[in-house]
N, CA, C and O atoms as a printed pandas DataFrame, in Angstrom:
     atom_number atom_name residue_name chain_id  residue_number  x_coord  y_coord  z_coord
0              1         N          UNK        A               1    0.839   -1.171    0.000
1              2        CA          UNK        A               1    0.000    0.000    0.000
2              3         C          UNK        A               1    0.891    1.243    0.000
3              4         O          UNK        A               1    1.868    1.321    0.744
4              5         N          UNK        A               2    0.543    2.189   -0.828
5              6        CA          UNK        A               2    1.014    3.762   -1.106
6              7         C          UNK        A               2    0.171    4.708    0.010
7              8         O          UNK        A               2   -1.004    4.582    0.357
8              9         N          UNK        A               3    0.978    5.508    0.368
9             10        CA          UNK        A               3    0.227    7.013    0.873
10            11         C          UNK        A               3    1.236    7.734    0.051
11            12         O          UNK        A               3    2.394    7.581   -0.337
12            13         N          UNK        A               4    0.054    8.772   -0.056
13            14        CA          UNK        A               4    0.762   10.295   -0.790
14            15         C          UNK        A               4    0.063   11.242   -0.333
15            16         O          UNK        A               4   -1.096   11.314    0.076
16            17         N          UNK        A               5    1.074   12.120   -0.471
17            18        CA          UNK        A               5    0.297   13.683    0.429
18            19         C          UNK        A               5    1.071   14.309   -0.439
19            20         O          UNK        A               5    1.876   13.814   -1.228
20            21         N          UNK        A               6    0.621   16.118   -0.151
21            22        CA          UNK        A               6    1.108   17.051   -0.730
22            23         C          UNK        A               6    0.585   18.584   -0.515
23            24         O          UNK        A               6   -0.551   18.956   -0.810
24            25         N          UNK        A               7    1.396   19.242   -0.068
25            26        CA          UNK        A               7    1.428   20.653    0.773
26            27         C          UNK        A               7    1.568   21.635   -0.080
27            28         O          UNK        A               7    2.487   21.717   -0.894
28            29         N          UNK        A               8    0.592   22.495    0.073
29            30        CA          UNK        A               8    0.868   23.629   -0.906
30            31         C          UNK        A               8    0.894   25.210    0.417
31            32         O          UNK        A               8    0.217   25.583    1.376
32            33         N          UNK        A               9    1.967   25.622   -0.250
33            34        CA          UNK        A               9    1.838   27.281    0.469
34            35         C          UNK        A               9    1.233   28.163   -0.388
35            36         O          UNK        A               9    1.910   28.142   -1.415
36            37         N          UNK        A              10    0.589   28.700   -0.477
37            38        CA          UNK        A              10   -0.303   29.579   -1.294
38            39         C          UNK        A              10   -0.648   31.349   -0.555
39            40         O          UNK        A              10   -0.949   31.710    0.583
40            41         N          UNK        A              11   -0.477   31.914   -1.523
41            42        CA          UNK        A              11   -0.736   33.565   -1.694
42            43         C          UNK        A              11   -2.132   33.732   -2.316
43            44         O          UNK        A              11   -2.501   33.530   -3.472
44            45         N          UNK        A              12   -2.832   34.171   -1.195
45            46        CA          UNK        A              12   -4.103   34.421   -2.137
46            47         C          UNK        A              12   -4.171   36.351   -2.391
47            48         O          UNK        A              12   -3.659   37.336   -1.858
48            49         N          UNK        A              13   -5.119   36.071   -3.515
49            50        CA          UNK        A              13   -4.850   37.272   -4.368
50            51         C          UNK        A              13   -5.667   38.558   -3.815
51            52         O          UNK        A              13   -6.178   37.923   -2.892
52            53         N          UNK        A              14   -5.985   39.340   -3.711
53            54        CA          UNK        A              14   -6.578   40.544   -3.276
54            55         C          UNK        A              14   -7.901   40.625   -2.012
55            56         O          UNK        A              14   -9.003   41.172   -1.971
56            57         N          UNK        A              15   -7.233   39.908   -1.223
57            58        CA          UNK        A              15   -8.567   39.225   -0.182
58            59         C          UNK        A              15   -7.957   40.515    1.035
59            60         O          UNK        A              15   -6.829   40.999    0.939
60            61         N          UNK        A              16   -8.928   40.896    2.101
61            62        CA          UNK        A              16   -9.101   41.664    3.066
62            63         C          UNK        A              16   -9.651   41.479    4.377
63            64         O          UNK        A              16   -9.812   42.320    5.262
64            65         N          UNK        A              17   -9.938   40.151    4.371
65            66        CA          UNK        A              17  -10.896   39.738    5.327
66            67         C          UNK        A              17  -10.357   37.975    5.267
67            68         O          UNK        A              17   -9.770   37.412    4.344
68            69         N          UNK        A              18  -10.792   37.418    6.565
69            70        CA          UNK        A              18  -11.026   35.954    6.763
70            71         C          UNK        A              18  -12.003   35.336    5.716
71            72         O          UNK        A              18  -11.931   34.358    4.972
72            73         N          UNK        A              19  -12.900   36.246    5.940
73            74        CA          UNK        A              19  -14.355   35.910    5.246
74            75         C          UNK        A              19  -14.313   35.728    3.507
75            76         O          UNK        A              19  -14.934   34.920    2.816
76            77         N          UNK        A              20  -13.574   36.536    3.192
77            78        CA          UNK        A              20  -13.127   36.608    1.638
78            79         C          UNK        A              20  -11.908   34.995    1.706
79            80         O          UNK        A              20  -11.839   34.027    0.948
80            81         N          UNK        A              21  -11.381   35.233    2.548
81            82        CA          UNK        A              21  -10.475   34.085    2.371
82            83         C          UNK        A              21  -11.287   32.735    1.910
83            84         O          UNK        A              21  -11.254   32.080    0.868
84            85         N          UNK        A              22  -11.932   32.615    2.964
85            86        CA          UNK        A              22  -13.066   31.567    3.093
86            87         C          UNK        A              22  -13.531   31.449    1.514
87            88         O          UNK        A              22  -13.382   30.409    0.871
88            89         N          UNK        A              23  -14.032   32.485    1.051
89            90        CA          UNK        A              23  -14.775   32.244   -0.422
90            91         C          UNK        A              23  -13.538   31.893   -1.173
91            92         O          UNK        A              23  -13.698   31.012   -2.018
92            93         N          UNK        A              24  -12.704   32.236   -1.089
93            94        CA          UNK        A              24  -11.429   31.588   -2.431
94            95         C          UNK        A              24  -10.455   30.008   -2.028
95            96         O          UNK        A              24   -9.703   29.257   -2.649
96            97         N          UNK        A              25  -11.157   30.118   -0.280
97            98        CA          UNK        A              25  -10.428   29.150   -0.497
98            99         C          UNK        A              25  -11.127   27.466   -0.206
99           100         O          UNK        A              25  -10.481   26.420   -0.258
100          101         N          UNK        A              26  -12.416   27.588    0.062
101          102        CA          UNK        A              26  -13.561   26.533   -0.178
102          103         C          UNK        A              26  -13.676   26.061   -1.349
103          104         O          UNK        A              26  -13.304   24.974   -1.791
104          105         N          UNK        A              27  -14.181   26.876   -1.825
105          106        CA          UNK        A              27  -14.388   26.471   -3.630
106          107         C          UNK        A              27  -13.340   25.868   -4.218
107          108         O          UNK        A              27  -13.591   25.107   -5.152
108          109         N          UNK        A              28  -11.974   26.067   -3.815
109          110        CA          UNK        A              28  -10.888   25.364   -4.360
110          111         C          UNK        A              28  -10.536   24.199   -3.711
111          112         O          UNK        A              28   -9.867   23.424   -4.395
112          113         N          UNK        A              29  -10.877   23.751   -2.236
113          114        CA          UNK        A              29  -11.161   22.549   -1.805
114          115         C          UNK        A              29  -11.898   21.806   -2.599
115          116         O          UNK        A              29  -11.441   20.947   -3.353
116          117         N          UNK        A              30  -13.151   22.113   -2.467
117          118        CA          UNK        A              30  -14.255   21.552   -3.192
118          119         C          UNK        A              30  -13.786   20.714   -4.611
119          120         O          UNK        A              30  -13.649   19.513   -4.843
120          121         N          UNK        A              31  -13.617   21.880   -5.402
121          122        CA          UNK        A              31  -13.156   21.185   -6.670
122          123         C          UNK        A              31  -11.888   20.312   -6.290
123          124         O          UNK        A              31  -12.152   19.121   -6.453
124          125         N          UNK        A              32  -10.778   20.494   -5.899
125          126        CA          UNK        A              32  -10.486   19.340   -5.908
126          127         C          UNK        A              32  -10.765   17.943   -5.074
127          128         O          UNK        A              32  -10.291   16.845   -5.366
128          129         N          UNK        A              33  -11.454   18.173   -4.208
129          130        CA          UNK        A              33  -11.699   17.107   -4.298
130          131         C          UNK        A              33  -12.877   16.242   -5.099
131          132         O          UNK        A              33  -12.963   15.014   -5.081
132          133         N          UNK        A              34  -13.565   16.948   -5.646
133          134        CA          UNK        A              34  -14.705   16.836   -6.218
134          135         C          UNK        A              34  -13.896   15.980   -8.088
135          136         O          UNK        A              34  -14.299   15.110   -8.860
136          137         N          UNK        A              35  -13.072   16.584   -8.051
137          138        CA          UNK        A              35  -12.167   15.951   -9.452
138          139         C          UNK        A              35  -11.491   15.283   -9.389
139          140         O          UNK        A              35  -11.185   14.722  -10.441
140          141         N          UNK        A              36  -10.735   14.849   -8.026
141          142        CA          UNK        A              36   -9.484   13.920   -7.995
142          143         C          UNK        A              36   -9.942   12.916   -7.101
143          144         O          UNK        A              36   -9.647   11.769   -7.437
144          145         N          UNK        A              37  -10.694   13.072   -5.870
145          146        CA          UNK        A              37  -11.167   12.058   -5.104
146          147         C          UNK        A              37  -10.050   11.647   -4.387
147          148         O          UNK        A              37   -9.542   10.528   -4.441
148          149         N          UNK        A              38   -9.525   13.010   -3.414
149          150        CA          UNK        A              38   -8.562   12.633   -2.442
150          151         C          UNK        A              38   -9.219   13.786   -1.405
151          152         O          UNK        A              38  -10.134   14.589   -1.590
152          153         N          UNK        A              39   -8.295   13.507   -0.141
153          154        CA          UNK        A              39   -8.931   13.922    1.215
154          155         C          UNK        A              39   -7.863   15.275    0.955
155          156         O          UNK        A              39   -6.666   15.308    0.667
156          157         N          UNK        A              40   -8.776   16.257    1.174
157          158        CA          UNK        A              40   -8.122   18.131    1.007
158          159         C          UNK        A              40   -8.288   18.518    2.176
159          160         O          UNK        A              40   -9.075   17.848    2.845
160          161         N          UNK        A              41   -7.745   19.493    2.714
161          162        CA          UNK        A              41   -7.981   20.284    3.897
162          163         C          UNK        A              41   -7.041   21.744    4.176
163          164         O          UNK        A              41   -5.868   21.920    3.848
164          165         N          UNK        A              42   -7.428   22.151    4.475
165          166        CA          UNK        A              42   -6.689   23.710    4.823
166          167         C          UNK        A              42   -5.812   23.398    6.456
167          168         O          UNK        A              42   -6.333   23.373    7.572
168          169         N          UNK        A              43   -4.287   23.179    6.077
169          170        CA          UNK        A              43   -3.941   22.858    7.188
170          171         C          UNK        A              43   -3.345   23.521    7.992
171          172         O          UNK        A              43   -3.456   23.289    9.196
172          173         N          UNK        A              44   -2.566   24.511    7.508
173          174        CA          UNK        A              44   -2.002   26.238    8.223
174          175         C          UNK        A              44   -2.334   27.573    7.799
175          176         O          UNK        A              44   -2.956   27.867    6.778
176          177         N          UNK        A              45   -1.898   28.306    8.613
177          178        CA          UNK        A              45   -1.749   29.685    8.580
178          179         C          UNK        A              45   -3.566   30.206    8.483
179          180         O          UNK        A              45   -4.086   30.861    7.580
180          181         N          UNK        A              46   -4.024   29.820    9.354
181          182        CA          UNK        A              46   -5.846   29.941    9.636
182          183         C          UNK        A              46   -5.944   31.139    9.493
183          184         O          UNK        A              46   -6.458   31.561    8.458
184          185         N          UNK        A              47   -5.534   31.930   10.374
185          186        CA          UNK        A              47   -5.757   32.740   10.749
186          187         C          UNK        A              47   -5.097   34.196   10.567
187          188         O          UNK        A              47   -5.245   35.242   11.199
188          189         N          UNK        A              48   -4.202   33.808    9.302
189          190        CA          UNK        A              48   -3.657   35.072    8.186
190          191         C          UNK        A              48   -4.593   34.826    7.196
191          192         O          UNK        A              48   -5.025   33.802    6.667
192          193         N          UNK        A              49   -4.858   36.331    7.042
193          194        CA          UNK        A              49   -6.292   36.242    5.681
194          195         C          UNK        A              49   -5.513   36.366    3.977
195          196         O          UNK        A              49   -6.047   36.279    2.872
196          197         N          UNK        A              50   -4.634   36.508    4.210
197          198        CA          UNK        A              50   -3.655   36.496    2.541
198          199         C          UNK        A              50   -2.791   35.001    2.639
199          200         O          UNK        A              50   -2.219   34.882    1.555
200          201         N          UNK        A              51   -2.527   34.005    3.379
201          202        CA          UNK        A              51   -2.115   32.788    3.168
202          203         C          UNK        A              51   -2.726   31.624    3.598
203          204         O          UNK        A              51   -3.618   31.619    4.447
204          205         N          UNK        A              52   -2.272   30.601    3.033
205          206        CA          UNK        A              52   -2.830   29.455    3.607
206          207         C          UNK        A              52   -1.957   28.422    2.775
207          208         O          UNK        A              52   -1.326   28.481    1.719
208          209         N          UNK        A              53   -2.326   26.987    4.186
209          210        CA          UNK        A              53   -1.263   26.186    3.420
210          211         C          UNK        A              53   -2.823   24.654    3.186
211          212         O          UNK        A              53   -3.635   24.393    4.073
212          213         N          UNK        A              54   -2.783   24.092    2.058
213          214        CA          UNK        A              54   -3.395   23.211    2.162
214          215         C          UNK        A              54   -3.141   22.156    1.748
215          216         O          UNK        A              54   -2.585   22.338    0.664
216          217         N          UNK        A              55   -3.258   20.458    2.095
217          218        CA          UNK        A              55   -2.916   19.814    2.183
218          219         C          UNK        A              55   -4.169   18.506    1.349
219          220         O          UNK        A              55   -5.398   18.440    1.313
220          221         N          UNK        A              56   -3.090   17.676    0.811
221          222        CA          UNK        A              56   -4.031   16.915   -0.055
222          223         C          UNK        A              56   -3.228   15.269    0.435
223          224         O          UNK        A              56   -2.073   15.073    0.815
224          225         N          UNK        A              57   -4.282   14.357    0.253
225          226        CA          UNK        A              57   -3.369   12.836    0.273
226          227         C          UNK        A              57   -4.361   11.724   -0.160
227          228         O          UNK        A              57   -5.585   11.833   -0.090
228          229         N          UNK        A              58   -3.850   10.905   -0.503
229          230        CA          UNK        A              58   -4.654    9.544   -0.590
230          231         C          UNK        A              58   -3.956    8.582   -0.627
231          232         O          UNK        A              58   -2.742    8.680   -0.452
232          233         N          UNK        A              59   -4.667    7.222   -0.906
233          234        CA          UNK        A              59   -3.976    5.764   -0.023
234          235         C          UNK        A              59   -4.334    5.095   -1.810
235          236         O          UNK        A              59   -5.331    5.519   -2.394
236          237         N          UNK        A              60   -3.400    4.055   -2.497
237          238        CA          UNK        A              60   -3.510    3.628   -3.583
238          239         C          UNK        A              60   -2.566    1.892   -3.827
239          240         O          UNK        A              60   -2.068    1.269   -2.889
240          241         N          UNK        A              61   -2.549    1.625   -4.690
241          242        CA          UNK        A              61   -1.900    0.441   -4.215
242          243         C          UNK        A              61   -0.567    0.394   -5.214
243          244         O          UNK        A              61    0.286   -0.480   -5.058
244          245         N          UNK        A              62   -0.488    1.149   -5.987
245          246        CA          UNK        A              62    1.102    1.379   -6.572
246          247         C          UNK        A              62    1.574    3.358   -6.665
247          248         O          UNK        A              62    0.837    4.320   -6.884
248          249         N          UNK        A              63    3.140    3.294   -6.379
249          250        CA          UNK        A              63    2.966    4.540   -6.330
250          251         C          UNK        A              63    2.786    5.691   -7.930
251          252         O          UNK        A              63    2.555    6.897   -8.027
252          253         N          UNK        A              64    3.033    4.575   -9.005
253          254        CA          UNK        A              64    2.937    5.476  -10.241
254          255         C          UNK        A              64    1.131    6.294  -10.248
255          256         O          UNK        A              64    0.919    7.325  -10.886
256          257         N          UNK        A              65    0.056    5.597   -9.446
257          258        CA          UNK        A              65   -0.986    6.754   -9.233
258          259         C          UNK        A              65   -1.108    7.424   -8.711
259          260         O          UNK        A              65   -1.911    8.294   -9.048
260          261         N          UNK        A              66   -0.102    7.558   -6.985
261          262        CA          UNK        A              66    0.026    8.391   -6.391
262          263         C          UNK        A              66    0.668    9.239   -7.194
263          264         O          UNK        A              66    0.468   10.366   -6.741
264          265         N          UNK        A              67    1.485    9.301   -8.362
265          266        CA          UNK        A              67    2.469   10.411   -8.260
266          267         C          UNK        A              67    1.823   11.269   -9.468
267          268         O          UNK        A              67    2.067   12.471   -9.564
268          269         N          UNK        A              68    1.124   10.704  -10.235
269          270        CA          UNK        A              68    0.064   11.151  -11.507
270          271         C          UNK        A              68   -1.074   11.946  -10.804
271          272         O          UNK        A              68   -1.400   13.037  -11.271
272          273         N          UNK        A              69   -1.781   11.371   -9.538
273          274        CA          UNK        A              69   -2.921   11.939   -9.141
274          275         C          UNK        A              69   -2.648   13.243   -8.501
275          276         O          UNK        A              69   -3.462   14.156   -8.636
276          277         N          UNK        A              70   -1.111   13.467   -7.528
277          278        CA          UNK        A              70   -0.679   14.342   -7.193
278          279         C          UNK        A              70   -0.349   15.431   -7.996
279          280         O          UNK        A              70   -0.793   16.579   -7.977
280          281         N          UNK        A              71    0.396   14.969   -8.624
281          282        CA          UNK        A              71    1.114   16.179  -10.243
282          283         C          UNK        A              71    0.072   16.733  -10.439
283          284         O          UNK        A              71   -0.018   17.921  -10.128
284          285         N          UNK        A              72   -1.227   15.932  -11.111
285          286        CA          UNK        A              72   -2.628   16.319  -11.423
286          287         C          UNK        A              72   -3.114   17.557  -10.665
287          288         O          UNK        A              72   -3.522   18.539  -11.284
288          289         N          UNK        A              73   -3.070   17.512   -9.183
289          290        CA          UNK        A              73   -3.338   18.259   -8.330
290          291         C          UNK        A              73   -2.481   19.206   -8.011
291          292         O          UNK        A              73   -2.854   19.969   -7.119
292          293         N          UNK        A              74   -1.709   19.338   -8.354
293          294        CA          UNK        A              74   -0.583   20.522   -8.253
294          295         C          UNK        A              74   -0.507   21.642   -9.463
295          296         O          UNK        A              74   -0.170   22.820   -9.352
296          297         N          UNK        A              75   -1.059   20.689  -11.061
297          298        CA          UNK        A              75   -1.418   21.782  -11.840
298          299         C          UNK        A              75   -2.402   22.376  -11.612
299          300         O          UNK        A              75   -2.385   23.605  -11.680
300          301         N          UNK        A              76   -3.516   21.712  -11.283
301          302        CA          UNK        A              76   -5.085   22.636  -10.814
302          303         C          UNK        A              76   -4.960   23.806  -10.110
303          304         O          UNK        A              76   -5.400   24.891  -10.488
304          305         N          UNK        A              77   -4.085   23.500   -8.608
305          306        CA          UNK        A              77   -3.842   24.402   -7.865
306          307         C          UNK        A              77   -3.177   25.684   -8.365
307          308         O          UNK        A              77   -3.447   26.856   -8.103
308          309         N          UNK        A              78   -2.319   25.204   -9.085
309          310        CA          UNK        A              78   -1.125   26.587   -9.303
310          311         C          UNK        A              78   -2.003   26.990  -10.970
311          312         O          UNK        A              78   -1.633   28.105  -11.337
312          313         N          UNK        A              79   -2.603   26.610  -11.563
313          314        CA          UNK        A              79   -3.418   26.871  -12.799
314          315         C          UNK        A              79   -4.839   27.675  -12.106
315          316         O          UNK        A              79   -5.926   27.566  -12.674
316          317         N          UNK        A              80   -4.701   28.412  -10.937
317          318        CA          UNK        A              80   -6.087   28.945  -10.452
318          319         C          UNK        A              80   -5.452   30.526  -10.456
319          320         O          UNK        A              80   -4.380   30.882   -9.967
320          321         N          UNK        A              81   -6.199   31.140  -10.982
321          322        CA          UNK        A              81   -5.580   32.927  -11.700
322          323         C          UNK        A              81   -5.618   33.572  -10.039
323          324         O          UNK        A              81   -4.660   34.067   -9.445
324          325         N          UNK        A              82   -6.939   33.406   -9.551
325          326        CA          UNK        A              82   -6.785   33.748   -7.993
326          327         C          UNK        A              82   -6.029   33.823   -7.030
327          328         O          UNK        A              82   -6.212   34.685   -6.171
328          329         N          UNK        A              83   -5.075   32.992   -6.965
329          330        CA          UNK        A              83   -4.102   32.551   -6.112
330          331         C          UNK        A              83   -2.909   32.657   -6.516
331          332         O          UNK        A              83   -2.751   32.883   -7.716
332          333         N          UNK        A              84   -1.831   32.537   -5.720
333          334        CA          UNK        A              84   -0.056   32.318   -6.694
334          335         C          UNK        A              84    0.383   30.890   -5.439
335          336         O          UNK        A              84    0.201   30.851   -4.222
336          337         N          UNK        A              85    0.944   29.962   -6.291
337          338        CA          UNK        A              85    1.273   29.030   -5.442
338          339         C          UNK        A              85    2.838   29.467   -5.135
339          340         O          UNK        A              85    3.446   29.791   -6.154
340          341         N          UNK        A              86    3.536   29.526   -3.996
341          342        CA          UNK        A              86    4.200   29.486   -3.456
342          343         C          UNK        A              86    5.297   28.251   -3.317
343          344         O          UNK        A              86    6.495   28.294   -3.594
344          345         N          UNK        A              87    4.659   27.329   -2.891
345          346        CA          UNK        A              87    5.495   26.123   -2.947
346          347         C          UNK        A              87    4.335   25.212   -2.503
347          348         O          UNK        A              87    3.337   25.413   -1.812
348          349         N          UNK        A              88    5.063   23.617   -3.462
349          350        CA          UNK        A              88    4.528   22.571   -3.091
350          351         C          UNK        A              88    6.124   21.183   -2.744
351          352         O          UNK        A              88    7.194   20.918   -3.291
352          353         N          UNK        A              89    5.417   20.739   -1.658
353          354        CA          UNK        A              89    5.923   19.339   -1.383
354          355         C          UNK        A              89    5.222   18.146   -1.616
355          356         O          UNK        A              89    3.996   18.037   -1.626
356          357         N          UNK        A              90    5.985   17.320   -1.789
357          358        CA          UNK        A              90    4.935   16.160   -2.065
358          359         C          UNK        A              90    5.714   14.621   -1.907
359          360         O          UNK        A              90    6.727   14.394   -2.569
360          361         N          UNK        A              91    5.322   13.916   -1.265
361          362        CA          UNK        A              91    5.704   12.694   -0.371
362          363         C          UNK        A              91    4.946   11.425   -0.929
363          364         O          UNK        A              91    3.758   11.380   -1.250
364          365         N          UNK        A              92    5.977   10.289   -0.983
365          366        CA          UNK        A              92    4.968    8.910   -1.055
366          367         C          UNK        A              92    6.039    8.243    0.232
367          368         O          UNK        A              92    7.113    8.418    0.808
368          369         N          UNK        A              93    4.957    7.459    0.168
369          370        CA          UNK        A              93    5.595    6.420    1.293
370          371         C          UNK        A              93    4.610    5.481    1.615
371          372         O          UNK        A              93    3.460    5.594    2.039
372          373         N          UNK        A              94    5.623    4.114    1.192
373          374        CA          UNK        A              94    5.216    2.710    1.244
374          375         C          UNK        A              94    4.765    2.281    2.686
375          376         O          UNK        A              94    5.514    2.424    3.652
376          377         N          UNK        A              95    3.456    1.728    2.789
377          378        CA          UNK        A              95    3.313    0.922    3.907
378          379         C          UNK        A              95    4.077    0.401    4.792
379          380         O          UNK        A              95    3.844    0.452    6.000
380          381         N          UNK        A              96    5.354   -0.313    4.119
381          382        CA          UNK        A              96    6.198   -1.190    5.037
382          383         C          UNK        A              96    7.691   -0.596    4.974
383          384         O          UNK        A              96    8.687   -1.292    5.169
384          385         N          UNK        A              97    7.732    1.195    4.588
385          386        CA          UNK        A              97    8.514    1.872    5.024
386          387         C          UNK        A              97    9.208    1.992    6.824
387          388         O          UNK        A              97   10.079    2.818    7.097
């Protein structure tokens, strides 16, 4: 068994508020997970309204889909005009690592 994850630091674009954050940065949860069918979440920087870091992963049984489904998800992210991606990491690791 594969796990893969993958961290994005992200700049969001002309936001002023938490609340604005919230709208740019739901909808971009949403879709991805709604397209890739992996577990998303907003995992740092809550509580700065111009960053955020969010985090993606799923469980597969070879890693050549982890690393396709990830890539996949790393163009979406940084292909969103709204935002500027900052940096991404991205990890596999075998079960019996």
């Amino acid at each position: 068994m594969w796990i893969g994850w993958i961290e994005f630091d992200i700049l969001l674009g002309d936001v002023q508020s938490l609340k604005e954050k919230r709208s740019v940065v739901r909808p971009l949860i949403a879709e991805v997970k709604r397209r890739f069918d992996v577990s998303v979440a907003e995992v740092g920087d809550h509580d700065q309204y111009r960053r955020t870091r969010l985090g993606a992963g799923l469980v597969a049984a070879d890693r050549a889909h982890i690393v396709e489904v990830l890539a996949a998800v790393e163009r979406l992210v940084a292909g969103r005009p709204e935002i500027e991606l900052l940096s991404a990491r991205q990890r596999e690791l075998h079960s019996e690592d």
